[in-house]
C-alpha positions in Angstrom: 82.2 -116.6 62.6 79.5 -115.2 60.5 76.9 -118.4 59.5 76.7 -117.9 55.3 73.3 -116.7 54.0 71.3 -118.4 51.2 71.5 -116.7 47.9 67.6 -116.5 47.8 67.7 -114.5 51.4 68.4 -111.0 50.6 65.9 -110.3 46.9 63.5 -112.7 48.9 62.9 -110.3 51.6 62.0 -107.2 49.5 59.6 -109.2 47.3 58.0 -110.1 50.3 57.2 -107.1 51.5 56.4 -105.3 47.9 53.8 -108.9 48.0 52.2 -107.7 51.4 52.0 -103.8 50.1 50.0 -105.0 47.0 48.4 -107.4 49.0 46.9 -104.5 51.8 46.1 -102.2 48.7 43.9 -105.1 46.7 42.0 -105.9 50.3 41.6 -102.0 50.7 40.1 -102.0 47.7 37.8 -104.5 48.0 36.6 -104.0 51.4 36.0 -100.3 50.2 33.9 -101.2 47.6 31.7 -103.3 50.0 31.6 -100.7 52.6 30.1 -98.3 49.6 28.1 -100.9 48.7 26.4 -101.1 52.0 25.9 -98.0 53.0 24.2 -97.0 49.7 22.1 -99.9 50.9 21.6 -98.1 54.1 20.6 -94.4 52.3 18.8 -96.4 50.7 16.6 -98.5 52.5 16.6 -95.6 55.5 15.7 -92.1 56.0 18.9 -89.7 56.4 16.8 -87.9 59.2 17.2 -91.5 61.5 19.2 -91.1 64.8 20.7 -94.8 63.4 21.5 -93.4 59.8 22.9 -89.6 61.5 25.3 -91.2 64.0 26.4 -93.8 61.2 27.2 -91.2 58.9 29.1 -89.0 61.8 31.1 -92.0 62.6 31.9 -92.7 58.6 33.0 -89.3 58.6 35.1 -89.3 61.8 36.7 -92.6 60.8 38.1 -91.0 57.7 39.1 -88.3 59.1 41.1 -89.8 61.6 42.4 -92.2 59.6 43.8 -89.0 56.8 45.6 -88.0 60.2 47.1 -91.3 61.0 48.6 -91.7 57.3 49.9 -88.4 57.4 51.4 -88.7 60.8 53.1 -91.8 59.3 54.3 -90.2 56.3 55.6 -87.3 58.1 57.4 -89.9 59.9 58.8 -91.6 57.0 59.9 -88.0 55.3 61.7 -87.0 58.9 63.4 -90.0 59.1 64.4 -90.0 55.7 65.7 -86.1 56.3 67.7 -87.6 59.4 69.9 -90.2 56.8 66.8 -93.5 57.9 65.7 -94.2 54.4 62.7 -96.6 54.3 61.7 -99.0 51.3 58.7 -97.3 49.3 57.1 -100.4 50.5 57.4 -100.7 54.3 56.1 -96.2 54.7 53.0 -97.2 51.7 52.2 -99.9 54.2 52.5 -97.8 57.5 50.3 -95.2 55.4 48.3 -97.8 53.8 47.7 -99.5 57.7 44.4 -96.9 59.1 42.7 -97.4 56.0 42.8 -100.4 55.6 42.0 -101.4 59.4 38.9 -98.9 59.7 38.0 -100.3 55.9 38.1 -104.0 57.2 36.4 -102.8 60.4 33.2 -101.4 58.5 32.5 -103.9 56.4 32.4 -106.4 59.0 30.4 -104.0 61.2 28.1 -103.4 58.1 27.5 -106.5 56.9 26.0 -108.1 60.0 
């Protein structure tokens, strides 16, 4: 015998989980406009010819590059599973693509900040 579920159960769930998507996008945002903030502190406050500023820019540009392949890994994901009949809320794959982003975003700004 099945236990009944609430009426607020099942259009709960998705809301949730369209919340948390907008949520990650707004702290994306936000924490990417700090992290530009503070490097154009950096450029500016530093030569570019610096070991500190030259490995701080590799590693900017080798975060975002790794992070592009992340998303698209998960994306491909999402599209193969999708092909194969596993259809994912827009909502759950914009998080999983949303996800290296926003943790190398979050990352930087505390790492630049201090």
């Amino acid at each position: 015998m099945k236990p009944s579920a609430s009426p607020f159960t099942a259009p709960f769930l998705p809301m949730m989980g369209i919340y948390s998507a907008g949520m990650m996008a707004l702290e994306l945002w936000s924490t990417s406009l700090s992290t530009i903030a503070q490097r154009q502190h950096l450029w500016q406050t530093q030569p570019f010819f610096s070991p500190s500023m030259m490995l701080e820019n590799q590693r900017m540009v080798t975060e975002k590059i790794e992070a592009s392949v992340e998303a698209s890994l998960a994306m491909q994901k999402a599209f193969f599973g999708a092909l194969n009949g596993r259809y994912a809320p827009w909502w759950v794959t914009s998080q999983q693509a949303l996800s290296p982003y926003h943790r190398r975003s979050r990352a930087n700004s505390r790492r630049l900040s201090r």
